[in-house]
MARLUM-165347 format. One record per residue (C-alpha): residue in one letter; chain; y, z, x; residue number from 1. Coordinates in pm, 1 decimal, decimal comma. Each point is the difference from the previous one (the first is absolute). Example, Ala and Ser with C-alpha at 12.3 -4.5 7.8 and 13.67 -1.06 7.14 Angstrom:
BEGIN
<a A <-450,0 780,0 1230,0> 1>,
<s A <344,0 -66,0 137,0> 2>,
This chain:
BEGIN
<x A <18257,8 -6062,6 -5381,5> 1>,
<x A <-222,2 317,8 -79,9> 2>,
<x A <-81,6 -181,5 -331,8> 3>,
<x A <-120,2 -273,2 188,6> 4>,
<x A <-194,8 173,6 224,4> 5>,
<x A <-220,5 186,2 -313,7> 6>,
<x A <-55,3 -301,1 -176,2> 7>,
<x A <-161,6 -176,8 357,5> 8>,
<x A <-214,8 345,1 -1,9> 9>,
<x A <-63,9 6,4 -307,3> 10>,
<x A <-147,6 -377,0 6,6> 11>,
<x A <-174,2 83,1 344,8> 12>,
<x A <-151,8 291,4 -206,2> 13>,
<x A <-131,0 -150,1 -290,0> 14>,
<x A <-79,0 -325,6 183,3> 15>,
<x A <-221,5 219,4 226,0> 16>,
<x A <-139,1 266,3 -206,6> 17>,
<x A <-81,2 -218,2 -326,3> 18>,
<x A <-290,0 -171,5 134,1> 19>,
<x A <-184,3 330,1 29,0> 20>,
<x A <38,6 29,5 -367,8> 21>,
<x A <-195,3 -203,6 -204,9> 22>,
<x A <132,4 -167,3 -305,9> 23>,
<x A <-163,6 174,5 -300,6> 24>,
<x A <-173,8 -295,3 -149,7> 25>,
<x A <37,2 -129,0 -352,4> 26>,
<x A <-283,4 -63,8 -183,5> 27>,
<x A <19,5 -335,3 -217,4> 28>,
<x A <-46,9 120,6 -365,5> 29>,
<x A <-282,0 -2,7 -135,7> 30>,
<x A <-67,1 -101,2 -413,1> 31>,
<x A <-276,0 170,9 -201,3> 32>,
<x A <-131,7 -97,8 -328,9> 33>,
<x A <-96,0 222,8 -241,8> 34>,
<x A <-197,5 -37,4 -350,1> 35>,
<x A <4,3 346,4 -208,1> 36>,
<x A <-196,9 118,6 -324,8> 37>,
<x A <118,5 302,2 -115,1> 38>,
<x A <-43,1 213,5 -302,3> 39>,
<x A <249,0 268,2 -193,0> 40>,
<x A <-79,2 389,9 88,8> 41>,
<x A <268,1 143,6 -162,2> 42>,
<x A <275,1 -133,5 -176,2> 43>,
<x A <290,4 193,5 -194,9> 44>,
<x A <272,3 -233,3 -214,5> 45>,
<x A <269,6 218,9 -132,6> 46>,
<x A <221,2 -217,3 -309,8> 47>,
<x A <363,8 -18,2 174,6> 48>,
<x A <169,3 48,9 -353,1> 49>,
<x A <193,3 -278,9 11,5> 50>,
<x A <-166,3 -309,3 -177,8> 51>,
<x A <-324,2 -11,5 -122,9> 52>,
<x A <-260,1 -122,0 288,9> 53>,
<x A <191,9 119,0 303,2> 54>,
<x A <-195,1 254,1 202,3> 55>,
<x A <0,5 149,1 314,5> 56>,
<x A <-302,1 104,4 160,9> 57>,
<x A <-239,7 91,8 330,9> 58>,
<x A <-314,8 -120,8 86,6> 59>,
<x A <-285,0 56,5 263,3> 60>,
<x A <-242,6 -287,6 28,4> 61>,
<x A <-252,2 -47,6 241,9> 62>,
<x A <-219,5 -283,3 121,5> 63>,
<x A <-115,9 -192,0 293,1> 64>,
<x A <131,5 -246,1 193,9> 65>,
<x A <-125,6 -296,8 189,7> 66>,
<x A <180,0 -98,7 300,7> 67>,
<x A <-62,6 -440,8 150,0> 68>,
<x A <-166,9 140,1 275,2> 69>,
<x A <-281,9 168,8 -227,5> 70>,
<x A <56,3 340,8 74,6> 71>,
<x A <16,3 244,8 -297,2> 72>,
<x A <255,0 283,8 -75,2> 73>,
<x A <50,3 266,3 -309,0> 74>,
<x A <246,9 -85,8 -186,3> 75>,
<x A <234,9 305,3 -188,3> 76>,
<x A <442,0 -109,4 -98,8> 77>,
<x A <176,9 305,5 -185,5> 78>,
<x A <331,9 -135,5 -150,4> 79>,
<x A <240,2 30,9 -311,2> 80>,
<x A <102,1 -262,6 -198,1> 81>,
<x A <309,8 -88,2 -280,4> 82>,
<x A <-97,3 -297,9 -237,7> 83>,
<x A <71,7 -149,9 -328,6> 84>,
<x A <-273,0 -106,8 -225,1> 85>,
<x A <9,4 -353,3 -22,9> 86>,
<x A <255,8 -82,6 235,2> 87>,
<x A <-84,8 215,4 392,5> 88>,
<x A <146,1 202,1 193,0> 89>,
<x A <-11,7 113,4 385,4> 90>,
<x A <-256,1 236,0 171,6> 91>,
<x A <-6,1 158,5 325,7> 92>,
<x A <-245,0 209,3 181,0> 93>,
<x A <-258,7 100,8 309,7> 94>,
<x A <-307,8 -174,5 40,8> 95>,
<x A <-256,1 110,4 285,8> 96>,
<x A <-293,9 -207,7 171,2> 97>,
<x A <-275,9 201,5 163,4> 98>,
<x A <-239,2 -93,8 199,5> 99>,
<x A <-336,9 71,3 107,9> 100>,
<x A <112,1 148,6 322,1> 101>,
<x A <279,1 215,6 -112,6> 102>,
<x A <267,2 -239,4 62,2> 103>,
<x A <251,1 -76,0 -262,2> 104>,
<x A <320,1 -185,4 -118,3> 105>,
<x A <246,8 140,7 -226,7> 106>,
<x A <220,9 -246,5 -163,1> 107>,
<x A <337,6 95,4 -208,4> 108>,
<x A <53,4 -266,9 -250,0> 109>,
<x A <222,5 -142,5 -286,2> 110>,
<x A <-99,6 -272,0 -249,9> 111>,
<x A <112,0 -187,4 -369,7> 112>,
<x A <-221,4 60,3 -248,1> 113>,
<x A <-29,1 -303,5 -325,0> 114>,
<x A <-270,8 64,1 -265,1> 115>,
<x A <-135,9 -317,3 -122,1> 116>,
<x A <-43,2 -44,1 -409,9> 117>,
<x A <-308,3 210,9 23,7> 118>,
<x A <172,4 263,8 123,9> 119>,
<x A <-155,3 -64,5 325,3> 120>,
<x A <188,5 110,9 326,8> 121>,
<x A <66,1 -169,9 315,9> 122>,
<x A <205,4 15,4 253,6> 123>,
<x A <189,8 -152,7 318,2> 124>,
<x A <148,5 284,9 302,4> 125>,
<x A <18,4 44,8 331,7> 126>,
<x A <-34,5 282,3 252,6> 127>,
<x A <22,5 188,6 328,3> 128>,
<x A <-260,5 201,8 223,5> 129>,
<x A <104,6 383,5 -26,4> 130>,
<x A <-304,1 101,0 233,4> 131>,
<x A <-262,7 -85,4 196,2> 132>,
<x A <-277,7 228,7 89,2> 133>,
<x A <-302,6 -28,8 244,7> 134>,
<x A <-9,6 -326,1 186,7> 135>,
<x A <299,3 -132,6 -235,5> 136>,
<x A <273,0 338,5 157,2> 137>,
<x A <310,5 -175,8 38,7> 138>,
<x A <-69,7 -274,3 -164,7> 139>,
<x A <344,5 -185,4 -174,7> 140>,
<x A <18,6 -306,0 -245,9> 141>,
<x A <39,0 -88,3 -318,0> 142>,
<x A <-175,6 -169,4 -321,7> 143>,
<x A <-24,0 -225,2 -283,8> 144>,
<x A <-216,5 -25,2 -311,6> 145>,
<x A <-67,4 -57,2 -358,0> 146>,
<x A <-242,6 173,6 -290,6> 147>,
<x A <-140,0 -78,3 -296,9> 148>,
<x A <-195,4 242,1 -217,7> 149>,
<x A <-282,7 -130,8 -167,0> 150>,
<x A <-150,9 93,8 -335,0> 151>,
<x A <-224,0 271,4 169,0> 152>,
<x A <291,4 231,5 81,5> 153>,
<x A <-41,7 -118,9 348,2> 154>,
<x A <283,8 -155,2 194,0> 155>,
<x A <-79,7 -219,6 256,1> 156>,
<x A <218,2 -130,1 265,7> 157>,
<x A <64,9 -200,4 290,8> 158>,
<x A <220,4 138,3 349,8> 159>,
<x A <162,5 -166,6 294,5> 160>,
<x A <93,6 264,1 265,0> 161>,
<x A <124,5 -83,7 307,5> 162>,
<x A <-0,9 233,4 298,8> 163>,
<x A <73,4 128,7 364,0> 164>,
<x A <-173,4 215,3 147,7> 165>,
């Protein structure tokens, strides 16, 4: 009978006390696009020794990105990379947006790299928010996107990011 009795306080508790505490409300997600043009800083290949053409490497390239609301952030991805000439590979990395206030997004990523018969790269990968900083602290979500680099040396590419906040 004891066990009876708790659960009938425990129900008049939580029946009683709960409307005093709010919910925490979820925020419906929100979806960002993003369109990047970014340029190499530094880049180091090292020859893995194995075939002729595979290298691994790291690479700082920074930019700016456009976001579909027209607001403006600097660009900057740090990230290493294992590919074959000819035939790809995989790359993974950090990319940062900063903008004009301070605020950023930091983005871990992962993507396939396939070099076209140029020997131009592009690639397909997909990512989540690491950090948010300014108006975007605790910020959580995840990404999409693809890149092409273009005869200039730049890459450009295109990012869906969807968010809570």
């Amino acid at each position: 009978m004891k066990l009876g009795k708790l659960a009938v306080l425990f129900l008049f508790l939580t029946g009683t006390l709960m409307p005093c505490f709010p919910a925490a409300a979820t925020e419906p997600a929100k979806t960002m696009k993003v369109h990047v043009t970014n340029y190499p800083v530094v880049v180091t290949l090292l020859p893995a020794g194995d075939e002729d053409g595979h290298v691994l490497g790291t690479a700082r390239r920074e930019g700016q990105a456009v976001i579909d609301d027209g607001e403006t952030a600097k660009y900057s991805t740090v990230f290493g990379f294992d590919t074959h000439r000819g035939k790809g590979g995989s790359s993974q990395g950090y990319t940062r947006f900063e903008f004009a206030d301070g605020s950023r997004i930091i983005i871990s990523w992962t993507a396939t790299v396939i070099f076209d018969k140029t020997g131009a790269s592009s690639s397909e990968g997909q990512g989540t928010i690491a950090a948010g900083i300014g108006r975007f602290e605790g910020v959580k979500g995840a990404c999409t996107f693809t890149a092409k680099e273009e005869k200039t040396g730049a890459i450009v590419a295109d990012a869906t990011v969807t968010y809570t906040h």
